[in-house]
C-alpha positions in Angstrom: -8.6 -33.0 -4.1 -10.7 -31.0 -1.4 -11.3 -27.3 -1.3 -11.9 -25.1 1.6 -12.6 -21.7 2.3 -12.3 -19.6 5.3 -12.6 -16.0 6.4 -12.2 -16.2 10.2 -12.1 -13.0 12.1 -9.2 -11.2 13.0 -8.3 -11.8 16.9 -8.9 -8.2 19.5 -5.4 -7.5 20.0 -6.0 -3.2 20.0 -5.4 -2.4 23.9 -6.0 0.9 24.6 -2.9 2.5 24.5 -2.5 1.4 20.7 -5.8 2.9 19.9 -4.4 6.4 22.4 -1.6 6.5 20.0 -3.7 6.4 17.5 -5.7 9.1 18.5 -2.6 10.9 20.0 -1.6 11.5 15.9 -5.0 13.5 15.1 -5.8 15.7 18.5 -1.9 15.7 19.4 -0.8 16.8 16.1 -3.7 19.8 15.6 -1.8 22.1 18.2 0.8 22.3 15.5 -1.1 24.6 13.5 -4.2 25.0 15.6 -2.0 27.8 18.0 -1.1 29.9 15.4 -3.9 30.1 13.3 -6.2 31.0 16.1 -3.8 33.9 17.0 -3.4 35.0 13.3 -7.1 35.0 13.4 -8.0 36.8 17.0 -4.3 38.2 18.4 -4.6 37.9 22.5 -8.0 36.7 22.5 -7.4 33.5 20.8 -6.8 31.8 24.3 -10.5 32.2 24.9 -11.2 30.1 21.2 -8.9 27.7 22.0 -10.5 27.1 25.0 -13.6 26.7 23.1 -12.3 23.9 20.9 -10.9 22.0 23.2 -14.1 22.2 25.3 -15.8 20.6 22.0 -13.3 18.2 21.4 -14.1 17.1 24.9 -17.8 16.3 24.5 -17.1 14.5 21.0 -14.5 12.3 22.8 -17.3 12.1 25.5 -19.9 11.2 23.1 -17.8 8.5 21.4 -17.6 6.8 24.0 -20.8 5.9 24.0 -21.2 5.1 20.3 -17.8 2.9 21.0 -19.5 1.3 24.0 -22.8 0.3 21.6 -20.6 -0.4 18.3 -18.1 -2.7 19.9 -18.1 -4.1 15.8 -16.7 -1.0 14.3 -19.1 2.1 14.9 -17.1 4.4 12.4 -19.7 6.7 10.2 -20.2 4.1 7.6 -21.2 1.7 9.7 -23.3 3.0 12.1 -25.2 5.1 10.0 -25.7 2.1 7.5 -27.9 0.8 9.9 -30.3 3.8 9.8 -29.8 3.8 5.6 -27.6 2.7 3.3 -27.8 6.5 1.8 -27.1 8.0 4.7 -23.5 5.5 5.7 -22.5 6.2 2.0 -23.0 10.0 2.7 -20.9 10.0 6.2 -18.2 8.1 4.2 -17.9 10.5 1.5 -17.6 13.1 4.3 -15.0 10.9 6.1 -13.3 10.9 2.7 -13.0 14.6 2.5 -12.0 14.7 6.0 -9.2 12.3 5.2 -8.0 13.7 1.9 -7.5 17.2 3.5 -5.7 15.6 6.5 -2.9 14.4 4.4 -2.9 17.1 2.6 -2.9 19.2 5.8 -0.1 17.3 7.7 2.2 16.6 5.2 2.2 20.4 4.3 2.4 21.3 8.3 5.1 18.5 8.8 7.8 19.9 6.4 6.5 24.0 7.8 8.5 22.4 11.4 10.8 19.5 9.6 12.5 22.9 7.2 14.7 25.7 9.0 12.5 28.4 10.4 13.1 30.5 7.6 12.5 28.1 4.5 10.2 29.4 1.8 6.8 27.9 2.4 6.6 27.2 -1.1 9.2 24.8 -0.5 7.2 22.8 1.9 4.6 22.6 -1.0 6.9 21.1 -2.8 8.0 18.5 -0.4 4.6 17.4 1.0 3.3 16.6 -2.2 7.1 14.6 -3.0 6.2 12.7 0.4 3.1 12.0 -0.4 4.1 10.1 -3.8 6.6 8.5 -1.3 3.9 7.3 1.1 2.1 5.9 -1.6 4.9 3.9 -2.8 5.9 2.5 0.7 2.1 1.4 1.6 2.3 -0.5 -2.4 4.1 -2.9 0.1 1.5 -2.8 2.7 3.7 -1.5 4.9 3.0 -3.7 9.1 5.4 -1.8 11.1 4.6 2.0 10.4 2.5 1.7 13.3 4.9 0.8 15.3 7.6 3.7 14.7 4.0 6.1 15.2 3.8 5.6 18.9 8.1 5.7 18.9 7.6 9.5 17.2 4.3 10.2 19.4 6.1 9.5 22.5 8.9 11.4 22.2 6.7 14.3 21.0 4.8 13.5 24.2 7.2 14.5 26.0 8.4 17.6 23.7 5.3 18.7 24.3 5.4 18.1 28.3 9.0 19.6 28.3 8.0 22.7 26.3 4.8 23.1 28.5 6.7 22.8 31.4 9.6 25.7 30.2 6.6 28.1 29.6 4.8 27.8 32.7 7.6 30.5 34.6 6.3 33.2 32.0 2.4 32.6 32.2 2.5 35.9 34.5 3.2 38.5 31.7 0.2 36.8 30.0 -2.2 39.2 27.8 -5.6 37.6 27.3 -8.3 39.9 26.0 -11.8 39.5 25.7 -13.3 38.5 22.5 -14.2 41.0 20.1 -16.6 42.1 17.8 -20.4 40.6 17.4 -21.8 37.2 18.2 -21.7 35.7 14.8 -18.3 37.3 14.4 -17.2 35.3 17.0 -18.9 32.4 16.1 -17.4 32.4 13.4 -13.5 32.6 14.4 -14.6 29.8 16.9 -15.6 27.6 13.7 -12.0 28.5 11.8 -10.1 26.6 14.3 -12.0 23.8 15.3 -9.4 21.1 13.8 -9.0 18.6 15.8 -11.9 16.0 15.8 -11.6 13.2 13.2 -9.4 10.9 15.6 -12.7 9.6 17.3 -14.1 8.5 13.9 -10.3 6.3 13.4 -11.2 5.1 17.0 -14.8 4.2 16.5 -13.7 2.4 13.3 -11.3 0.2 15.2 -13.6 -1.2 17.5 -14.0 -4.0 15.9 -10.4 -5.0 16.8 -10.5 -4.0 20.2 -10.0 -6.1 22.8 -12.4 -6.5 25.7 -13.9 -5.0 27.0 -14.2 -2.5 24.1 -16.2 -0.1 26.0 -13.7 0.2 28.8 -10.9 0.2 26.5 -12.2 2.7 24.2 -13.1 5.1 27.5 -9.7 5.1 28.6 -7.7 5.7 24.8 -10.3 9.1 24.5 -9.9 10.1 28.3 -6.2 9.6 28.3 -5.5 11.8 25.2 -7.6 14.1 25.7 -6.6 15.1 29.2 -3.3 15.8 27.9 -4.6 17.5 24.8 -6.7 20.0 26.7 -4.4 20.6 29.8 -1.6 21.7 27.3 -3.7 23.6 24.4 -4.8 25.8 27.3 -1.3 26.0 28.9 0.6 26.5 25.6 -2.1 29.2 24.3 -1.8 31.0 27.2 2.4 31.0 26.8 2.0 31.8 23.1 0.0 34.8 24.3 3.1 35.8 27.2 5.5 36.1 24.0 7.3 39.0 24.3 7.8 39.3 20.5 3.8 39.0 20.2 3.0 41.7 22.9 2.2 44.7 20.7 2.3 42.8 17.2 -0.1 43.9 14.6 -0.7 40.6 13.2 -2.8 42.9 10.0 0.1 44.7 9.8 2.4 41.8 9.1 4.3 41.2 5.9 2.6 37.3 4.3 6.1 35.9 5.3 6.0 37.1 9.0 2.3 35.8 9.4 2.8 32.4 7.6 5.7 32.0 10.5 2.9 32.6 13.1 0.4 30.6 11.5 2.4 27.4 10.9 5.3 27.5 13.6 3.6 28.5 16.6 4.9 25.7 18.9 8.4 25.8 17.4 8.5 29.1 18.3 7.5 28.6 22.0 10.7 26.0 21.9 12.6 28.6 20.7 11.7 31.1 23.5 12.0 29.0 26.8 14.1 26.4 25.8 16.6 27.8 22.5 17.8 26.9 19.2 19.1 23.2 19.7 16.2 22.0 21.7 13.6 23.9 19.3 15.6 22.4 16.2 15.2 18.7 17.5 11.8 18.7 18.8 10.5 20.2 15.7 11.9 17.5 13.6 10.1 15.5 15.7 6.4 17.2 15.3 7.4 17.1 11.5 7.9 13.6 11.7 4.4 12.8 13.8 2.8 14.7 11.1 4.0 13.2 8.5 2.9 9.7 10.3 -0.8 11.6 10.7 -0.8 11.8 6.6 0.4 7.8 6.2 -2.5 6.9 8.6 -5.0 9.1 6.8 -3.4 7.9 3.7 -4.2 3.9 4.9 -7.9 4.8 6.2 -8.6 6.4 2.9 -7.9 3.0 1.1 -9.4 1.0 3.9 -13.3 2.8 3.6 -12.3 2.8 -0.2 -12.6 -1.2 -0.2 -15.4 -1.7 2.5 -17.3 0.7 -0.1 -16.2 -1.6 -3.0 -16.6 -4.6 -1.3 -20.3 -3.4 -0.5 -20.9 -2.1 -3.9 -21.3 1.3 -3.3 -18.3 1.8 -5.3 -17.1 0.3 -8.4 -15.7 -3.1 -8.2 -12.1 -2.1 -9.0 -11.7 -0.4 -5.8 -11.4 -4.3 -4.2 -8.7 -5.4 -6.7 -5.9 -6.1 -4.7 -1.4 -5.8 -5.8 0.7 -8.7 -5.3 0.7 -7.5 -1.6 -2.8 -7.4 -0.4 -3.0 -3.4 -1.0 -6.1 -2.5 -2.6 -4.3 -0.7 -5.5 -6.9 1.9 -7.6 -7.8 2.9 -3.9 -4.1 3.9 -2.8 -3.8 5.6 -6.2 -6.8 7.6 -5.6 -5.4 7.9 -1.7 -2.6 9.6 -3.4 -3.7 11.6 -5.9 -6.5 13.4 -4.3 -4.9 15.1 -1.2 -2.2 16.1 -4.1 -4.5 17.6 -6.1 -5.6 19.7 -3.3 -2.6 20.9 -2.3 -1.4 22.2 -6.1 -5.1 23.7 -5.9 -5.0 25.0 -2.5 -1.1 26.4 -2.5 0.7 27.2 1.1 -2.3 28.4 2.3 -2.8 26.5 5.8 -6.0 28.8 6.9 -7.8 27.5 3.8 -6.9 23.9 4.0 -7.8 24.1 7.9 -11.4 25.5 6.4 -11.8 22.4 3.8 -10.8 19.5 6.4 -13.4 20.5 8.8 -16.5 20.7 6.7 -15.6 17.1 5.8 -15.0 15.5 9.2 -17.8 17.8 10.9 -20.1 16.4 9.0 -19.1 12.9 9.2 -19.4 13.2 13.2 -22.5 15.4 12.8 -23.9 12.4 10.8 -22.8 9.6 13.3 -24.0 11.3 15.8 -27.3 11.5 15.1 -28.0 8.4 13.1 -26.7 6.5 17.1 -29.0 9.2 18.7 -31.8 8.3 16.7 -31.2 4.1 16.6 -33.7 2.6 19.0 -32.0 -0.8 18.5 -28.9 0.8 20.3 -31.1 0.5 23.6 -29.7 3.2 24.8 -30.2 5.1 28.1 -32.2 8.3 27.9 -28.9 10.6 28.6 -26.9 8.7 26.0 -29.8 9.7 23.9 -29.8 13.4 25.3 -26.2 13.7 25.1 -25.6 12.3 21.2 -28.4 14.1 19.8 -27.3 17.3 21.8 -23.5 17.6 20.4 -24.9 16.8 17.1 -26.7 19.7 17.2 -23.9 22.0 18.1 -21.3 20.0 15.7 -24.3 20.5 13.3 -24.8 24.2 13.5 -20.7 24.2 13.0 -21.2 22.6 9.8 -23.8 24.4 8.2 -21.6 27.6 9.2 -18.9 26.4 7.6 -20.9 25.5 4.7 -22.6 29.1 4.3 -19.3 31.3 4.5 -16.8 28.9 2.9 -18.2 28.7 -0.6 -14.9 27.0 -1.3 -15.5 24.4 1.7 -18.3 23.5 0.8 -18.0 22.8 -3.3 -14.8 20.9 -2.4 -17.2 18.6 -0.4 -19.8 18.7 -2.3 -17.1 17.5 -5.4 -16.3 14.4 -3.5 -20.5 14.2 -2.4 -20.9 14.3 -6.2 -18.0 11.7 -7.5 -19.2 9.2 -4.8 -22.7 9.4 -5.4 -22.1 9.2 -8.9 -19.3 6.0 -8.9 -22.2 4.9 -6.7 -24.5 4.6 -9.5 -22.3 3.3 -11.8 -21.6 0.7 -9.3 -24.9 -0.7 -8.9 -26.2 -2.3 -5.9 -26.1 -6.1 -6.6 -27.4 -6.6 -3.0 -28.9 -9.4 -3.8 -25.5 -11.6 -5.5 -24.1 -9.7 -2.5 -26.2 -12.2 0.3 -25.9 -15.2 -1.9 -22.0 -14.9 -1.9 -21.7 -13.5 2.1 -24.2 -16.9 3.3 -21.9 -19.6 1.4 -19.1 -18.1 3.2 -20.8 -18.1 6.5 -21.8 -21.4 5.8 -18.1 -22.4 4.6 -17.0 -20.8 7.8 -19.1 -22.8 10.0 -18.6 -26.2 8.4 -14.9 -25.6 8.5 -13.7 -27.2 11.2 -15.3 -30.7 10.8 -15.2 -30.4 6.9 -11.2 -30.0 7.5 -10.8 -33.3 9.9 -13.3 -35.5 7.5 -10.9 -34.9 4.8 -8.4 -37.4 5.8 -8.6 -40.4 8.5 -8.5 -39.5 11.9 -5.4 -42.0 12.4 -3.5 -40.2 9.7 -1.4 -37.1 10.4 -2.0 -33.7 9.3 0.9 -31.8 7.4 0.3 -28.1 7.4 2.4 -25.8 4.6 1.6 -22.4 4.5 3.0 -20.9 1.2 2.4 -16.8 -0.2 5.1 -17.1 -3.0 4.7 -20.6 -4.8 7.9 -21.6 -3.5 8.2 -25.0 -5.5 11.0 -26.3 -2.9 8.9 -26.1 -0.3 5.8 -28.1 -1.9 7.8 -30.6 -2.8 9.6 -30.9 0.5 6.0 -30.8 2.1 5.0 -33.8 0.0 7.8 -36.0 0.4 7.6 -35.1 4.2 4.0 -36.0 4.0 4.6 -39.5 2.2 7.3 -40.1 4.7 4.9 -39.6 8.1 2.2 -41.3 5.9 0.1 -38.1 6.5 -2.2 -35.7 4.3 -1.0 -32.7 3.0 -2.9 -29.1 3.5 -1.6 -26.4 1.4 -2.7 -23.2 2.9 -2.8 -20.0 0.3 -3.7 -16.5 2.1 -5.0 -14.0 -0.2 -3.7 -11.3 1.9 -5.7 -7.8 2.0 -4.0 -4.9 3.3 -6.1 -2.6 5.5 -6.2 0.0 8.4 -9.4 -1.7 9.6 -12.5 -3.5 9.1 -16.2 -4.1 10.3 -16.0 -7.3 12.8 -18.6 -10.2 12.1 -18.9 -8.8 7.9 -16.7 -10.7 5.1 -13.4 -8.9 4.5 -13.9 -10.8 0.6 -15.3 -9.0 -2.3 -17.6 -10.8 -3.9 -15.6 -12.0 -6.8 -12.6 -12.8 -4.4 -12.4 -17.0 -4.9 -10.3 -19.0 -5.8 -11.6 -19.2 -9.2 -10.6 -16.0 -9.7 -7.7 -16.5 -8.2 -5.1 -17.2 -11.4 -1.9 -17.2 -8.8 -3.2 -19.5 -6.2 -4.8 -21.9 -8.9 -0.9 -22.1 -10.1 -0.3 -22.4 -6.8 -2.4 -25.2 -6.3 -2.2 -27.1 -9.4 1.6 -27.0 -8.7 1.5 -28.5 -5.5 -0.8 -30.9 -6.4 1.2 -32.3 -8.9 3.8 -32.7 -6.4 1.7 -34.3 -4.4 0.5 -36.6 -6.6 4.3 -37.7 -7.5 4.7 -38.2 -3.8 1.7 -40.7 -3.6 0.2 -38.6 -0.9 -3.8 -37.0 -0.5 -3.8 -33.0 -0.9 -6.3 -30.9 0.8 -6.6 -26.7 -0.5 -6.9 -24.3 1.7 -7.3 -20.4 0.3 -8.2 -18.2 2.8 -8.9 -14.2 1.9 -8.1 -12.2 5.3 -5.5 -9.0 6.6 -3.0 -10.9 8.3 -1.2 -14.1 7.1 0.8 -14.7 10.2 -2.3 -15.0 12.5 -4.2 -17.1 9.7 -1.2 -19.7 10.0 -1.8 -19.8 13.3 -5.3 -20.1 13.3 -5.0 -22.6 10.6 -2.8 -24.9 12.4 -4.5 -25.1 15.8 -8.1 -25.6 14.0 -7.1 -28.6 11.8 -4.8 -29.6 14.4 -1.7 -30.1 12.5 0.8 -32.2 13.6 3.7 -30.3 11.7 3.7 -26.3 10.0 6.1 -26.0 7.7 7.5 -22.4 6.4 10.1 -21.8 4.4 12.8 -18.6 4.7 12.5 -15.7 3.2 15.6 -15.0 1.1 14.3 -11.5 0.8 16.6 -8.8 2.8 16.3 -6.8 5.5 14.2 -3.7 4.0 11.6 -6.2 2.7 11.6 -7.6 6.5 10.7 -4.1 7.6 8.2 -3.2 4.4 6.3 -6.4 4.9 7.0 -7.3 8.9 8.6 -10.8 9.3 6.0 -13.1 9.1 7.7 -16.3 10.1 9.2 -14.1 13.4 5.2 -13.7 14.0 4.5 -17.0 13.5 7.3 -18.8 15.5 6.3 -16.7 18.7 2.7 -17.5 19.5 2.7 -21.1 17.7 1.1 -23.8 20.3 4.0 -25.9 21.5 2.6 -28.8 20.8 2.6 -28.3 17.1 6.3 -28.5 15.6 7.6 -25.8 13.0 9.8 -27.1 10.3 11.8 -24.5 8.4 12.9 -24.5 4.5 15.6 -22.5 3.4 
């Protein structure tokens, strides 16, 4: 029998209205709690801190652009700042961690605040997030494929809530009262630094880069410009209406009973429904922004697992952070996933102000770090105002971090606790570089002899019989074989060793180290089964066991590389929740299959 590996690369299929949508759930989703904090913080001046933000949010986006353009591979913290020192790309990831955590945490909580009537306890949303959080968890066990579809469903129609509610407002702007910041320099500093919430959507886009499709740079340009147009032209609109609100004219937001300013602080927007457009609409559309949040939390949620496993993979984390469910989901990394933004919320409480304070010292200081490790790489070639322009918002991003570290003692032991249990798993870990290169070069090597090792495996006059299998369906096999002894062909058997992740570094080796097929005790059953069926038949077997994140396109791959003459599948008996948990793989595989390779079903 003959053995094969493969890890081919994942095709660029992310067009730039995915990777908008994307970003859509971080900067479109801040305004939800962004409004009302800033006016719980600074009454009718907060138009002027808002303003500020979004002005910062503006020259991130701008200057991720340029990282995206450079990093057309994946140019997310860890991996650009890897290149400067591995230190330094285990650092921003920590960060990135912490910003993560605390996003979950933060929209899951701010997500039931507009899903529950406007006068709920905020207690009860407490409750709630950290129930929906245990049910993200159990839904992304599955490895859930379509959960980015129903995203951009939710973040269009929120879209347009947000365009109609925009829109409504615009008749009252008159009887706007802006006032003029108050107090000293570093006391306004300071509230500027308290709402600065909505930046970590870059980092998801620079980490997707690698799955992009060309041109990357153009495509990555037009995602950031897109959402960010319509992120600043409606924070400013809406802060001004929140600040036209009759009910908010001569409020004393000090004054306010905790209920009353909670109500501010985490229903701002609803509340703007509420005025211009009434009850119904306000009920609907908020469901909606609860719903969009709670989609923000499943994508944090996946990201957390997916820089979990690249960590693991590289052995900067222990090596159970790879090991991998019956579904491809890297399991000890979705627990942790889990469990940490959980923890913070029983630790934090309803308090949205302080959770706003602990997700930005996280995500500041991954960006603050990307920033200026691509600033500061002379291998990036890049142009001297690239140069000026990376290492220039790094140093205001900077100076927001170390603010945020000096007055938020809090902030800054929650991220010095996940600093801490990195660095330290870290050590534990060990570094194994060296095993590391050994493994990652016979794959390479694998890869490249692939193709011509697959089509010297059997005579060139004999035809090649293709069956991809995930569940050791022993019908099928054995169907396979006797089809095979029937054409007088060879038999491949095609195992995928599927991983489950929100994305990965283009041109590195989604496989751990200790992912083979040795290793392997289902496919070897797999194998050993089907080659026992294949003996009986009287016909040659080839193995194929393939680690990568998407079966469907491996199939496909698969069958156009070794030039297979039949695929055969069989049907899932499964029903129609597993379809949607899992994503119909033989749907996938039945629309893009070359014609001139015939697909032969089992049931």
């Amino acid at each position: 029998m003959t053995h094969g590996i493969s890890s081919r690369e994942r095709p660029r299929e992310l067009r730039w209205y995915h990777a908008a949508g994307l970003l859509f759930g971080d900067w479109g989703t801040s305004r939800l709690y962004v409004l009302g904090l800033a006016f719980v913080l600074s009454g009718h001046a907060s138009f002027w801190y808002v303003a500020a933000m979004s002005l910062l949010v503006a020259v991130v986006g701008f200057s991720y652009t340029i990282i995206c353009a450079h990093f057309p591979d994946g140019g997310g913290v860890y991996s650009a700042a890897k290149q400067r020192s591995p230190t330094l790309g285990v650092v921003g990831a920590l960060l990135l961690t912490a910003d993560y955590v605390i996003t979950a945490a933060l929209s899951a909580y701010a997500g039931f605040r507009y899903i529950l009537p406007e006068d709920a306890s905020s207690q009860d949303a407490l409750y709630l997030a950290i129930l929906s959080l245990v049910a993200i968890g159990v839904l992304n066990w599955f490895g859930p494929r379509r959960a980015g579809f129903l995203a951009v469903l939710v973040g269009v129609a929120c879209a347009a809530f947000y365009l109609v509610i925009g829109v409504s407002a615009l008749p009252s702007l008159g009887s706007t009262m802006v006032e003029a910041p108050a107090g000293s320099m570093p006391e306004q500093w300071s509230h500027f630094v308290n709402v600065i919430l909505a930046l970590s959507g870059v980092e998801a886009i620079a980490n997707m880069t690698g799955i992009m499709a060309q041109p990357v740079a153009g495509n990555a340009r037009r995602a950031i410009f897109a959402v960010l147009g319509e992120v600043v032209v409606l924070n400013l609109l809406m802060a001004l209406a929140m600040n036209a609100l009759p009910e908010l004219a001569s409020v004393n937001v000090q004054a306010l009973d905790p209920a009353a300013r909670d109500r501010l602080q985490d229903q701002m927007v609803r509340i703007l429904a509420e005025e211009h457009l009434g009850q119904a609409f306000a009920t609907v559309a908020s469901v909606g922004f609860g719903l969009l949040l709670l989609s923000a939390a499943n994508t944090a949620i996946g990201d957390l697992v997916s820089i979990q496993y690249l960590m693991g993979r590289d052995r900067e984390l222990p090596r159970g952070f790879t090991r991998l469910n019956t579904f491809g989901m890297p399991w000890l990394g979705l627990c942790s996933a889990v469990a940490m933004p959980i923890a913070v919320l029983l630790w934090v409480g309803n308090d949205l102000a302080r959770l706003a304070e602990l997700y930005a010292i996280g995500v500041v200081g991954a960006i603050t770090i990307n920033l200026w490790a691509c600033g500061t790489n002379r291998k990036l070639r890049l142009k001297t105002w690239e140069h000026v322009v990376l290492l220039g918002t790094g140093v205001v991003v900077g100076l927001v971090w170390i603010t945020i570290a000096w007055e938020k003692t809090h902030a800054l032991a929650f991220a010095g606790s996940i600093l801490a249990a990195g660095l330290i798993a870290r050590g534990f870990a060990g570094k194994a570089k060296e095993g590391l290169r050994v493994v990652t070069a016979a794959v390479a090597t694998g890869m490249e002899a692939t193709a011509g090792a697959l089509r010297s495996t059997a005579a060139l006059n004999k035809p090649r019989i293709l069956v991809a299998t995930r569940g050791g369906n022993p019908k099928l096999v054995k169907f396979a074989a006797e089809y095979a002894r029937d054409r007088g062909g060879v038999l491949y058997v095609l195992f995928v060793r599927e991983v489950s992740l929100a994305f990965k570094e283009r041109g590195e080796v989604l496989a751990a180290e200790d992912m083979l097929i040795e290793k392997d005790p289902e496919a070897q059953r797999i194998f050993e089964q089907a080659e026992g069926f294949a003996e009986a038949a009287g016909v040659q077997m080839v193995r194929r066991y393939v680690v990568h994140d998407s079966p469907s396109e491996i199939i496909l791959d698969e069958a156009a590389m070794l030039g297979a003459d039949a695929l055969l599948m069989g049907v899932s008996q499964r029903g129609a929740l597993w379809r949607t948990l899992r994503g119909d793989m033989l749907q996938e595989v039945s629309r893009h299959l070359p014609e001139g390779i015939p697909l032969l079903l089992h049931a």
